[in-house]
TIDO-688777 format. One record per residue (C-alpha): residue number from 1; residue in three letters; x, y, z. Coordinates in steps of 0.5 Angstrom, whole numbers, plus 500, padded with zeros to 3 digits. Example, Ala and Ser with C-alpha at 12.3 -4.5 7.8 and 13.67 -1.06 7.14 Angstrom:
// residues 2
pt pos: 1	code: Ala	px: 525	py: 491	pz: 516 .
pt pos: 2	code: Ser	px: 527	py: 498	pz: 514 .
***
This chain:
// residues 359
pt pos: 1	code: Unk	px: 563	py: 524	pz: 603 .
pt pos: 2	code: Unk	px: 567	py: 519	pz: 600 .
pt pos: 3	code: Unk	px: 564	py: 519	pz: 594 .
pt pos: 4	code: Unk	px: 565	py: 525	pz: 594 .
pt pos: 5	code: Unk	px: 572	py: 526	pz: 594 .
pt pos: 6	code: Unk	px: 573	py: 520	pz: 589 .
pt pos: 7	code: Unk	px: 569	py: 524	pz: 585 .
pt pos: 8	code: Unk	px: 573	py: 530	pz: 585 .
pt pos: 9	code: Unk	px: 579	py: 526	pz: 585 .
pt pos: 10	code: Unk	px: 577	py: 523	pz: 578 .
pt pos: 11	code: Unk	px: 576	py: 530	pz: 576 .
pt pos: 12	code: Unk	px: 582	py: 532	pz: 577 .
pt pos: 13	code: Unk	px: 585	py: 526	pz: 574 .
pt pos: 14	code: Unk	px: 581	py: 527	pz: 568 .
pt pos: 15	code: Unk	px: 583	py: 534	pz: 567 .
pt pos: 16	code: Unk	px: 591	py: 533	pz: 568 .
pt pos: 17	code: Unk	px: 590	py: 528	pz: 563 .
pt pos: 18	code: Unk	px: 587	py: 533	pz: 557 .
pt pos: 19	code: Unk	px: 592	py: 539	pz: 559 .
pt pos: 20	code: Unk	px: 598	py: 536	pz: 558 .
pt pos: 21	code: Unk	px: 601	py: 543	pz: 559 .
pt pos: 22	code: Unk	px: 599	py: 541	pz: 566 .
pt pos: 23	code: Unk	px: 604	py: 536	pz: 567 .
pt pos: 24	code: Unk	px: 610	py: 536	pz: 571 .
pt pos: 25	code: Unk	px: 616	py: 539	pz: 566 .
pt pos: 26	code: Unk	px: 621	py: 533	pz: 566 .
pt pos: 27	code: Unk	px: 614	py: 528	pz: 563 .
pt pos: 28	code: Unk	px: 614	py: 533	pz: 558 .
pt pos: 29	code: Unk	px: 621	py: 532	pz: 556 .
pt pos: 30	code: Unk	px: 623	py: 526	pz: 557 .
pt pos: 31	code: Unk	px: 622	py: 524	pz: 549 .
pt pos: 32	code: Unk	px: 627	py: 530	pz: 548 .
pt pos: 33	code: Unk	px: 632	py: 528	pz: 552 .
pt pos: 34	code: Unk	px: 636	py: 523	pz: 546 .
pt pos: 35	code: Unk	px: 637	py: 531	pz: 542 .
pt pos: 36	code: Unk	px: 639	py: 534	pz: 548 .
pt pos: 37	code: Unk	px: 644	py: 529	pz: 549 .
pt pos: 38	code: Unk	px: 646	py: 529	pz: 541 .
pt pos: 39	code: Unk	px: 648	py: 537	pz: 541 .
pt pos: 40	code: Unk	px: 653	py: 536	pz: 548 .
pt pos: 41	code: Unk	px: 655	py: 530	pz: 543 .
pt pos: 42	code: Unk	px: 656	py: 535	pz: 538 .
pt pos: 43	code: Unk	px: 659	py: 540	pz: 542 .
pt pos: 44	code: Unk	px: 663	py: 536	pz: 547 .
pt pos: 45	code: Unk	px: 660	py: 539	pz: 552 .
pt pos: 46	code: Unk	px: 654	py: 538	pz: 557 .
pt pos: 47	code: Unk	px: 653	py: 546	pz: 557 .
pt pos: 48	code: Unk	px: 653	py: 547	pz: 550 .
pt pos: 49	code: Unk	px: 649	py: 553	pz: 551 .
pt pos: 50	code: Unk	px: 653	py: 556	pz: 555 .
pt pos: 51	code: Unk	px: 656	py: 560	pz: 549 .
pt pos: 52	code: Unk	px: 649	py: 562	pz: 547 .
pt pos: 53	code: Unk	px: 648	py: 570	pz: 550 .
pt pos: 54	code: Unk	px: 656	py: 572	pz: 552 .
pt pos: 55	code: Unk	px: 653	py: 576	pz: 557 .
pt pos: 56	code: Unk	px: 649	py: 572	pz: 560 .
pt pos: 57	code: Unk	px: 652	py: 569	pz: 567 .
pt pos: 58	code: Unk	px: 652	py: 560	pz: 564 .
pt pos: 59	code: Unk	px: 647	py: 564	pz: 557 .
pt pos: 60	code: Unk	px: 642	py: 566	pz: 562 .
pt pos: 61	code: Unk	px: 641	py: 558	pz: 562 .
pt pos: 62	code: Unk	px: 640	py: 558	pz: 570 .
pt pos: 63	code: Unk	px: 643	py: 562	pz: 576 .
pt pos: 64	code: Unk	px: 643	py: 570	pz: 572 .
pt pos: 65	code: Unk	px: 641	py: 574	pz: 576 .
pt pos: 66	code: Unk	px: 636	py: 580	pz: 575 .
pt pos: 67	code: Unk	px: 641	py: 586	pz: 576 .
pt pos: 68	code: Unk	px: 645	py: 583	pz: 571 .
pt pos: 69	code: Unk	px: 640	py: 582	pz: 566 .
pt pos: 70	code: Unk	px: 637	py: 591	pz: 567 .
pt pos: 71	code: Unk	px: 644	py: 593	pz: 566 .
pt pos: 72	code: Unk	px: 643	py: 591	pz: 559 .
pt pos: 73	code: Unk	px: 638	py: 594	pz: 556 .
pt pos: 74	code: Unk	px: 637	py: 601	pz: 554 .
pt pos: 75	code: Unk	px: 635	py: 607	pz: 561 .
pt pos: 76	code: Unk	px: 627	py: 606	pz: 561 .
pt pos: 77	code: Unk	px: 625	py: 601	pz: 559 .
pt pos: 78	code: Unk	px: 625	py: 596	pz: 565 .
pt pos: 79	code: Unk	px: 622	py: 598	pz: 571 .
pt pos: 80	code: Unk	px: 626	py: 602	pz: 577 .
pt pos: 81	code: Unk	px: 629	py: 598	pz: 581 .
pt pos: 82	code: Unk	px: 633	py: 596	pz: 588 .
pt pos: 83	code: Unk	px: 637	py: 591	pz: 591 .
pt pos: 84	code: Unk	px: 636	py: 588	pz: 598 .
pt pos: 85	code: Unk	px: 641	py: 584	pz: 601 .
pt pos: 86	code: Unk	px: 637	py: 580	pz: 606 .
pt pos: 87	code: Unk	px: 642	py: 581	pz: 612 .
pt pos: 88	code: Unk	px: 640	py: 589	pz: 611 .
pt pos: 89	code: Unk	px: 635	py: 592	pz: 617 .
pt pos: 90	code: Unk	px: 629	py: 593	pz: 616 .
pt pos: 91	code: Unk	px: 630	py: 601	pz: 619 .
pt pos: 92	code: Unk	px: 635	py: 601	pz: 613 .
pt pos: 93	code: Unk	px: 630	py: 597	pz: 607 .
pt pos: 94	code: Unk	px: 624	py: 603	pz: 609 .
pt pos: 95	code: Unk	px: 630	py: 609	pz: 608 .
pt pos: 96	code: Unk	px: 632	py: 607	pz: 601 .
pt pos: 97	code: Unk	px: 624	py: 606	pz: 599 .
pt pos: 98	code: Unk	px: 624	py: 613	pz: 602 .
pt pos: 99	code: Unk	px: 630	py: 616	pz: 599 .
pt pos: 100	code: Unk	px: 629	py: 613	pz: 591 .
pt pos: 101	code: Unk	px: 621	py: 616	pz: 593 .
pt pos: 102	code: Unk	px: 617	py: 609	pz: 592 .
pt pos: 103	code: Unk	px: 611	py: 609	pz: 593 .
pt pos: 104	code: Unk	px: 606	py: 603	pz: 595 .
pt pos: 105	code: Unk	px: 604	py: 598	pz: 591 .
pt pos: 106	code: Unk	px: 610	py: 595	pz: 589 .
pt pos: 107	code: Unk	px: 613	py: 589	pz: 586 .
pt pos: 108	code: Unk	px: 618	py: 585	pz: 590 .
pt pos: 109	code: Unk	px: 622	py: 579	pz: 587 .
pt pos: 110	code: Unk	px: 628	py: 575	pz: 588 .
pt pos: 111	code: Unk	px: 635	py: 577	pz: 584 .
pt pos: 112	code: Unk	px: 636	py: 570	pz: 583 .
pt pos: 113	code: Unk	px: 629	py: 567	pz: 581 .
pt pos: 114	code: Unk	px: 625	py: 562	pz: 577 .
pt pos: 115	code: Unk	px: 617	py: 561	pz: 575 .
pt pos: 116	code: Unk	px: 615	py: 566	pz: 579 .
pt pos: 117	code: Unk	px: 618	py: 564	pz: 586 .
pt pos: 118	code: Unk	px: 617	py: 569	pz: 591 .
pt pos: 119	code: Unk	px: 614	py: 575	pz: 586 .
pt pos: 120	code: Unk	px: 609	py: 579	pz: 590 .
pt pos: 121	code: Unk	px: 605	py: 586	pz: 590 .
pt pos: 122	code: Unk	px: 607	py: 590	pz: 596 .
pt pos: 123	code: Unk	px: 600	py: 594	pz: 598 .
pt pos: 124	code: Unk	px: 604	py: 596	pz: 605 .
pt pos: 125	code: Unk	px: 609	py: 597	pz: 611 .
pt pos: 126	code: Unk	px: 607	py: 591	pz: 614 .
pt pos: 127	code: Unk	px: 607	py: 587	pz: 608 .
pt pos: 128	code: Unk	px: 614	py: 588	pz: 606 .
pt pos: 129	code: Unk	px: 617	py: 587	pz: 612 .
pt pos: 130	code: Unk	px: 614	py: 580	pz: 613 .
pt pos: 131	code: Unk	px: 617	py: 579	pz: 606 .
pt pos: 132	code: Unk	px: 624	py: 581	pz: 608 .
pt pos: 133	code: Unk	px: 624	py: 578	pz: 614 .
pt pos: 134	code: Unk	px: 621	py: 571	pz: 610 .
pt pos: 135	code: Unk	px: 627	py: 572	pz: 605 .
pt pos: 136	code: Unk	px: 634	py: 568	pz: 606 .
pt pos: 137	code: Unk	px: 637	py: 571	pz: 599 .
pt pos: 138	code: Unk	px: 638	py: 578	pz: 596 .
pt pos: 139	code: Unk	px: 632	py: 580	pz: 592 .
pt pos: 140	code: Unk	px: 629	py: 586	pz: 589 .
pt pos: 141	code: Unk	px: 624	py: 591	pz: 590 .
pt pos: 142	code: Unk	px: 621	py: 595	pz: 584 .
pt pos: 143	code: Unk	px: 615	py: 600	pz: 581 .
pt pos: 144	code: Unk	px: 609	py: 597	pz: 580 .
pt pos: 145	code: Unk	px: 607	py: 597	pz: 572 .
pt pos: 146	code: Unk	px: 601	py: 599	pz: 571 .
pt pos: 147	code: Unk	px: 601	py: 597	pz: 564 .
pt pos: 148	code: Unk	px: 594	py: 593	pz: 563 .
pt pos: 149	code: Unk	px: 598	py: 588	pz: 558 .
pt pos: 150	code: Unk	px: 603	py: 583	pz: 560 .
pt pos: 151	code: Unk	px: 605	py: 580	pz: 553 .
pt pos: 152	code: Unk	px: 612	py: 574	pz: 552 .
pt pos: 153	code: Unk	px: 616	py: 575	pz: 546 .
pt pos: 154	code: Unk	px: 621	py: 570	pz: 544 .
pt pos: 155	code: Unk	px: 627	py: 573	pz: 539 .
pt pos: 156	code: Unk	px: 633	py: 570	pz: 537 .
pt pos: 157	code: Unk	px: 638	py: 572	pz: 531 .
pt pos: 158	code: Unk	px: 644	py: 570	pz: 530 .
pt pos: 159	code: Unk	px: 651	py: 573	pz: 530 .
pt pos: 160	code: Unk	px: 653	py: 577	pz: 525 .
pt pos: 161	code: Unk	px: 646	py: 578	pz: 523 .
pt pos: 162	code: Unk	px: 643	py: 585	pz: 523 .
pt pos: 163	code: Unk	px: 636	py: 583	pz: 523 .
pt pos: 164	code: Unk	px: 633	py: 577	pz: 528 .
pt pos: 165	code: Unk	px: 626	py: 573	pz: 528 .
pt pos: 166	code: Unk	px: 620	py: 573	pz: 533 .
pt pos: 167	code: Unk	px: 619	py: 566	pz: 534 .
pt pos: 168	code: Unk	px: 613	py: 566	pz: 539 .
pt pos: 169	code: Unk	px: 608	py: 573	pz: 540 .
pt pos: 170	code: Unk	px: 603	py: 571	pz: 546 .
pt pos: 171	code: Unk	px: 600	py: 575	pz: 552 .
pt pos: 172	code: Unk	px: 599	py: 573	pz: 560 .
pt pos: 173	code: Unk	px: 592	py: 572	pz: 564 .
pt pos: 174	code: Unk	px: 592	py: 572	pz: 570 .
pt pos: 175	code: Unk	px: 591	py: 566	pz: 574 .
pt pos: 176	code: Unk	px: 582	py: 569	pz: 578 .
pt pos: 177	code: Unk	px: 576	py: 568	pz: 580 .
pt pos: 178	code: Unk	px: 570	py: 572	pz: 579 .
pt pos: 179	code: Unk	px: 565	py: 572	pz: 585 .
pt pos: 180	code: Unk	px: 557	py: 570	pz: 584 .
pt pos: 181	code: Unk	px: 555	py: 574	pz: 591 .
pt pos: 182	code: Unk	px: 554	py: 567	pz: 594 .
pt pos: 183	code: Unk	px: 560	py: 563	pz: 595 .
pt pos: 184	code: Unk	px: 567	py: 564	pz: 599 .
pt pos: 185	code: Unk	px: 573	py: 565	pz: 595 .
pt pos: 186	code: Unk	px: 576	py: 559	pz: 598 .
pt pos: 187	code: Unk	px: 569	py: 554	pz: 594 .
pt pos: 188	code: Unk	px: 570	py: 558	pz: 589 .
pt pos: 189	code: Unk	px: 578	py: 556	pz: 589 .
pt pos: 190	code: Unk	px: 575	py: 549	pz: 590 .
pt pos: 191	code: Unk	px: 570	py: 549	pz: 583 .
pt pos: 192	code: Unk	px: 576	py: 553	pz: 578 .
pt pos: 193	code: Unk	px: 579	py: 546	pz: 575 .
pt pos: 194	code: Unk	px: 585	py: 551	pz: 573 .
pt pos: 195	code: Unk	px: 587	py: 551	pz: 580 .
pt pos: 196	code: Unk	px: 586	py: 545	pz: 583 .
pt pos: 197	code: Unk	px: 594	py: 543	pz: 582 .
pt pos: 198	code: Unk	px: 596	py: 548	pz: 587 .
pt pos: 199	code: Unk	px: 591	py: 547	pz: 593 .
pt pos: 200	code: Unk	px: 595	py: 548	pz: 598 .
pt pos: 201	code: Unk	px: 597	py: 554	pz: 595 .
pt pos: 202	code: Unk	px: 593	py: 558	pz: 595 .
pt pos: 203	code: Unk	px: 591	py: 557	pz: 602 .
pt pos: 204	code: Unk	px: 597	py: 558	pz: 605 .
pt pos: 205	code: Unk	px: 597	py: 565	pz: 600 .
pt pos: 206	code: Unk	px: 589	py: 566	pz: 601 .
pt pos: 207	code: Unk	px: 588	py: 565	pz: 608 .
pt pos: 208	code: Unk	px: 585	py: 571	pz: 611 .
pt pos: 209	code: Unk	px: 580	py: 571	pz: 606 .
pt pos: 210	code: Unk	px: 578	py: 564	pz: 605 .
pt pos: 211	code: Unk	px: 572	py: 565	pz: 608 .
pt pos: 212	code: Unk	px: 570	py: 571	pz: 606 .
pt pos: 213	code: Unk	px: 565	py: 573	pz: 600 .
pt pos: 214	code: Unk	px: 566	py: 575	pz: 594 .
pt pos: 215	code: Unk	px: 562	py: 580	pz: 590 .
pt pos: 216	code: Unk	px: 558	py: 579	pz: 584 .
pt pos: 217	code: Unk	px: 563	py: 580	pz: 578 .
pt pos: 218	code: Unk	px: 568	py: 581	pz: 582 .
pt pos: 219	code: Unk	px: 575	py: 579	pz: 579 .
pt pos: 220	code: Unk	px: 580	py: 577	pz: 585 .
pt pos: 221	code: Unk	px: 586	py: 575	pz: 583 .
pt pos: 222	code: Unk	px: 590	py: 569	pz: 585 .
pt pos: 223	code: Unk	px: 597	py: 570	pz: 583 .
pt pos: 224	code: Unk	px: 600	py: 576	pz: 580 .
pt pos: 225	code: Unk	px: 606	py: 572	pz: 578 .
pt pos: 226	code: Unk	px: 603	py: 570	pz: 570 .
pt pos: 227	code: Unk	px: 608	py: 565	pz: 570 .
pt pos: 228	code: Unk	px: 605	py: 558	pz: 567 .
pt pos: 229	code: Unk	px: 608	py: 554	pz: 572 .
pt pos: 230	code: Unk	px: 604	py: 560	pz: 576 .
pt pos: 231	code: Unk	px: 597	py: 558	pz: 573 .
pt pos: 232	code: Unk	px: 597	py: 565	pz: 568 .
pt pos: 233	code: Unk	px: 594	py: 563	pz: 562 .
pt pos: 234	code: Unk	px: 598	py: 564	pz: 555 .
pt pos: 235	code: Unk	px: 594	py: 566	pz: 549 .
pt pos: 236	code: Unk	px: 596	py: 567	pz: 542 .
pt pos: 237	code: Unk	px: 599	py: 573	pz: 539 .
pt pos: 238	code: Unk	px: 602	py: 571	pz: 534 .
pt pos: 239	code: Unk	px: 597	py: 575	pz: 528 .
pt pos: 240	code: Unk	px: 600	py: 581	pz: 531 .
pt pos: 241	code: Unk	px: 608	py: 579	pz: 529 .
pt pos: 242	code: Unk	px: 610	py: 584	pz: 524 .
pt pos: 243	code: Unk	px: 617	py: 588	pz: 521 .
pt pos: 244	code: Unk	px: 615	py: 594	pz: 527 .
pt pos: 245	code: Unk	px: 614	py: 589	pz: 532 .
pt pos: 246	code: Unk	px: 621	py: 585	pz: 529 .
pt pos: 247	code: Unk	px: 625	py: 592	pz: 530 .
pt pos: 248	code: Unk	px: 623	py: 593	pz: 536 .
pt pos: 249	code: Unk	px: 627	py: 587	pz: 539 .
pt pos: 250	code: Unk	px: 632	py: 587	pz: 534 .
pt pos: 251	code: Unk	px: 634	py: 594	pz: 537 .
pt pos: 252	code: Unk	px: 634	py: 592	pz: 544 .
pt pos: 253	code: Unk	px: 638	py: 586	pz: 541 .
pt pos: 254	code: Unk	px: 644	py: 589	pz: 538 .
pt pos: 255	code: Unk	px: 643	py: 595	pz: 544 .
pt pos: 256	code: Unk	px: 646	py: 589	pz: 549 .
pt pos: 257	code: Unk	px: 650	py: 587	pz: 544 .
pt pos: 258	code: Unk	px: 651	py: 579	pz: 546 .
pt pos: 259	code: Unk	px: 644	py: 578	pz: 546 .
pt pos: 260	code: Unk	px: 642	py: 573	pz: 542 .
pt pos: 261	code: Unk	px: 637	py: 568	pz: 544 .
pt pos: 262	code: Unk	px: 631	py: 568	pz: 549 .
pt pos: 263	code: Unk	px: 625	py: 570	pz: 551 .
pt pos: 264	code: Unk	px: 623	py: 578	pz: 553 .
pt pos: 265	code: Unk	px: 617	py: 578	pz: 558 .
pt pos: 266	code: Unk	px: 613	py: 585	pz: 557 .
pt pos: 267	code: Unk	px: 608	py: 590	pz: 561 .
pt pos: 268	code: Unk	px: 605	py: 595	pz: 555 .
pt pos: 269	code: Unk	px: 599	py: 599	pz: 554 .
pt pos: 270	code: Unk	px: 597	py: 597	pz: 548 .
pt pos: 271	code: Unk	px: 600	py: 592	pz: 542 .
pt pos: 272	code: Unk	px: 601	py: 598	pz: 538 .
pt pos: 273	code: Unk	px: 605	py: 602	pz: 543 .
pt pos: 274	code: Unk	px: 610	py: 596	pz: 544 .
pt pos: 275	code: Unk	px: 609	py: 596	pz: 536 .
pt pos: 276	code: Unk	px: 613	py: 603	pz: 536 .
pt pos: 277	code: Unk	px: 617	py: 603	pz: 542 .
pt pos: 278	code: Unk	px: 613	py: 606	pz: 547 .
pt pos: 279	code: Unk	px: 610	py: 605	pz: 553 .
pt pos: 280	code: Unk	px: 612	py: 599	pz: 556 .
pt pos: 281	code: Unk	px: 617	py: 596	pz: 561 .
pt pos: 282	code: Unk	px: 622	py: 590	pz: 560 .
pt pos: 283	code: Unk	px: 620	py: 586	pz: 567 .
pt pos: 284	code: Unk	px: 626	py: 581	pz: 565 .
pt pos: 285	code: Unk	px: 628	py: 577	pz: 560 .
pt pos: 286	code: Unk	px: 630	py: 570	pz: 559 .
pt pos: 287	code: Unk	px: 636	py: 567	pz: 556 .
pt pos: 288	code: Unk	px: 638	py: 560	pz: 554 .
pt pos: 289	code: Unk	px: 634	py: 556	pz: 558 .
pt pos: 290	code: Unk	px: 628	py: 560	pz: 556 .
pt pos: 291	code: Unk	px: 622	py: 555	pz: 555 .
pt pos: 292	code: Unk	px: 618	py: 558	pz: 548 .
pt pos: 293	code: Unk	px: 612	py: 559	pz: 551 .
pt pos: 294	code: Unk	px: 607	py: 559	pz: 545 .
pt pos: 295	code: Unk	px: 608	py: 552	pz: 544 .
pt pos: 296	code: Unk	px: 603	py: 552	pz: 550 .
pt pos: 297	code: Unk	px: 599	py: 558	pz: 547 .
pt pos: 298	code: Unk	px: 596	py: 556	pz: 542 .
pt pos: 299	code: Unk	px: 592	py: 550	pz: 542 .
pt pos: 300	code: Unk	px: 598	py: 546	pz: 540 .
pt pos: 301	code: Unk	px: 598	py: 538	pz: 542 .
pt pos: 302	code: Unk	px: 604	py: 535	pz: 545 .
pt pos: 303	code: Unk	px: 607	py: 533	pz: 539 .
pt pos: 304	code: Unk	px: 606	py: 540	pz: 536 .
pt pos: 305	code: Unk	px: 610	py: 543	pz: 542 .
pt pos: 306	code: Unk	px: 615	py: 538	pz: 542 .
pt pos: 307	code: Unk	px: 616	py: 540	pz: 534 .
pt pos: 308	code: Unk	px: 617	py: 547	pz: 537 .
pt pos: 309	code: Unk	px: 622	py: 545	pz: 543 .
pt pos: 310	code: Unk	px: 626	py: 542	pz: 538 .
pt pos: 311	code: Unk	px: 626	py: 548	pz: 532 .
pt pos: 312	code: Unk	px: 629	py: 552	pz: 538 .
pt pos: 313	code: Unk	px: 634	py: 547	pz: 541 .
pt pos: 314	code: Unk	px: 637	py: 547	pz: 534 .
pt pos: 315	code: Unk	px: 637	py: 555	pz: 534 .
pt pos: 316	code: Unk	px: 640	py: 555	pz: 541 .
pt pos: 317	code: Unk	px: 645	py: 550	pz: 538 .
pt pos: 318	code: Unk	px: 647	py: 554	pz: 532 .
pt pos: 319	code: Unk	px: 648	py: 560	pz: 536 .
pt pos: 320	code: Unk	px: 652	py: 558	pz: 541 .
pt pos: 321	code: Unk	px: 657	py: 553	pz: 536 .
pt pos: 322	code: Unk	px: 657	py: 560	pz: 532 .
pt pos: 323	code: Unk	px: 659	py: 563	pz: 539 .
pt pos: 324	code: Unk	px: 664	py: 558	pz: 542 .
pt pos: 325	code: Unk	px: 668	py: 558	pz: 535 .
pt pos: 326	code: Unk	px: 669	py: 565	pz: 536 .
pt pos: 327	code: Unk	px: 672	py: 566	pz: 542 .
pt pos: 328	code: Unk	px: 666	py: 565	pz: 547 .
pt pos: 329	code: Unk	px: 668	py: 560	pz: 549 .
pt pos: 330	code: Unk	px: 663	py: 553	pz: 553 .
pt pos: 331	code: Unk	px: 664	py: 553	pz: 560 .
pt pos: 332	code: Unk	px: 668	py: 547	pz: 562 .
pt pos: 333	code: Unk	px: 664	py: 542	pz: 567 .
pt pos: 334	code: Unk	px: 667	py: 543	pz: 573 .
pt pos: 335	code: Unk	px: 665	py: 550	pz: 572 .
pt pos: 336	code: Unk	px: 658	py: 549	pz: 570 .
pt pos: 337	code: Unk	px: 656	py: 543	pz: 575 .
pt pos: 338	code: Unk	px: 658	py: 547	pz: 581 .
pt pos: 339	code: Unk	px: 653	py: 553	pz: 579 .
pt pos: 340	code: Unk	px: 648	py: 550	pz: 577 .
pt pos: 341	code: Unk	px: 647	py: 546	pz: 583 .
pt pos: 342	code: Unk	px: 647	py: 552	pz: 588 .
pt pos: 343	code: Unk	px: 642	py: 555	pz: 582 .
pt pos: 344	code: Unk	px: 638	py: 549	pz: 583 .
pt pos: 345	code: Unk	px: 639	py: 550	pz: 591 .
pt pos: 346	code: Unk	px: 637	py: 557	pz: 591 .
pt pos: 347	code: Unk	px: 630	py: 555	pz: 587 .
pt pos: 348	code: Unk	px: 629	py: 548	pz: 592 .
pt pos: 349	code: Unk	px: 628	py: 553	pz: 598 .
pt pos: 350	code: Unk	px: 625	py: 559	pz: 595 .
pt pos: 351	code: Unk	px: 620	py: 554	pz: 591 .
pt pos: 352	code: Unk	px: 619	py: 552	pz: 600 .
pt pos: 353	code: Unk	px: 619	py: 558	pz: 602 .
pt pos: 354	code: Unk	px: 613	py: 561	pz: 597 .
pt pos: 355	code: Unk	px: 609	py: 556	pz: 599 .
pt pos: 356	code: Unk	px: 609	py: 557	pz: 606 .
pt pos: 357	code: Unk	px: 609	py: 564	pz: 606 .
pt pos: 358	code: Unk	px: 601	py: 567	pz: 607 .
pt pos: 359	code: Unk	px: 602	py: 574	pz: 602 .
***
């Protein structure tokens, strides 16, 4: 048995090492950091970034919340939504599901929230009340999308500019397994290596169903969050980047006027459709503080991705140099430290609470 968990150790250990990707983010930007540092230098100014998207609560650096992001898009292209406040009663949650005509499955998520903490597909009653009974801060309830594709775009254009850049085009997996009609999920969680990071996890999320079988070719999803920090899987799209697809998304940008900078996450049916404009929702978008998630989507070593991060901080530079010279002026850092660090109490409880919630 000893040998045995030695072995699985190595294994894993093995396989961190290959997938750098895998590694804890602060590792893979620790190199960076001298840069960082230059542009505060420069700016003077340690949330230079701050002036990056005006509209932005902090540039959409951290902290933004959900409902501010949806106010700033055009009506139908986000999914409808809804603001708890986690002091309401449940009597009072299931009428306002009611009155707005909801209909389960349902996504919920925090208005405040980052790498996928705490999103769920809500498939019943029950399950929702244990979810509002679980949540300590206010969070969202919105349609499901049933679009098959989830793609992330990432856009930036600069002040004064009509037309932008699509940087990164790339589309999300979902973190599954597929079952053989012999083994358990939980011995098929066990030999998937993506997930052998976050065991624990998925115990704690799977529990009612660990030991149950599952069909051959059958597909069971392990987290409806395609973040990467959740295990979704990045794949390039980048030969599907073209002056249709850029239009759309300079449209969005001077619809919300100060936009400028970040990364738009994207149900649709069909590349095409989202080429013309139609058939997609919005799930939200990401500003300053947005990673470029094609550095990880296309086959790129560490030093290719780390390129990549630096190309995009000297663009977010630039912006928000442009911005704070014209009237949008850096946070002062009184200012920025007090927000940033209620954001960051925020995600350390909801990052705890996720992991112990069985749903």
């Amino acid at each position: 048995m000893l040998v045995f968990l030695n072995a699985m150790n190595l294994k894993k250990a093995f396989y961190k090492i290959a997938h750098w990707e895998t590694w804890h983010w602060r590792v893979k930007y620790i190199p960076l950091i001298p840069v960082w540092f230059w542009y505060c230098l420069r700016s003077r100014s340690l949330w230079f970034f701050s002036s990056s998207n005006p509209s932005l609560t902090f540039g959409g650096f951290e902290g933004e919340r959900k409902s501010e992001m949806y106010k700033q898009l055009p009506p139908n292209t986000y999914p409808k939504s809804i603001y708890i406040n986690p002091t309401l009663s449940f009597e009072k949650v299931e009428k306002l599901i009611a009155a707005n005509n909801y209909q389960y499955p349902f996504a919920v998520k925090p208005d405040i929230g980052t790498m996928g903490f705490m999103f769920r597909k809500i498939d019943n009653i029950n399950q929702l009340k244990q979810y509002h009974n679980k949540m300590p801060s206010d969070y969202v309830i919105q349609e499901w999308v049933t679009y098959p594709i989830e793609v992330s775009v990432f856009y930036y254009r600069f002040p004064k500019q009509p037309k932008g850049t699509i940087t990164g085009f790339i589309k999300k997996e979902f973190l599954n397994v597929t079952g053989d009609g012999k083994s358990t999920l939980w011995q098929l969680i066990q030999n998937y290596d993506r997930v052998q990071f976050r065991l624990e996890e998925m115990k704690a999320k799977h529990a009612l169903k660990l030991n149950d079988v599952i069909a051959e070719g059958e597909v069971y999803i392990l987290s409806h969050a395609l973040n990467l920090s959740r295990g979704g899987k990045l794949v390039s799209l980048e030969h599907e980047k073209d002056e249709h697809l850029l239009k759309v998304f300079d449209d969005l940008s001077h619809y919300t006027k100060h936009f400028y900078y970040g990364r738009y996450d994207i149900k649709c049916a069909s590349i095409e459709d989202l080429k013309q404009g139609k058939n997609f929702s919005i799930l939200e978008f990401n500003g300053s503080g947005a990673e470029p998630h094609h550095a990880y989507g296309n086959g790129n070593t560490l030093l290719q991705a780390h390129k990549i991060f630096l190309q995009h901080w000297k663009i977010l530079y630039q912006i928000s140099r442009y911005n704070h010279k014209n009237g949008n002026r850096y946070w002062g850092f009184k200012r920025g430290w007090k927000f940033l660090k209620s954001a960051r109490k925020e995600y350390t409880m909801l990052g705890r609470i996720d992991a112990e919630t069985e749903l």
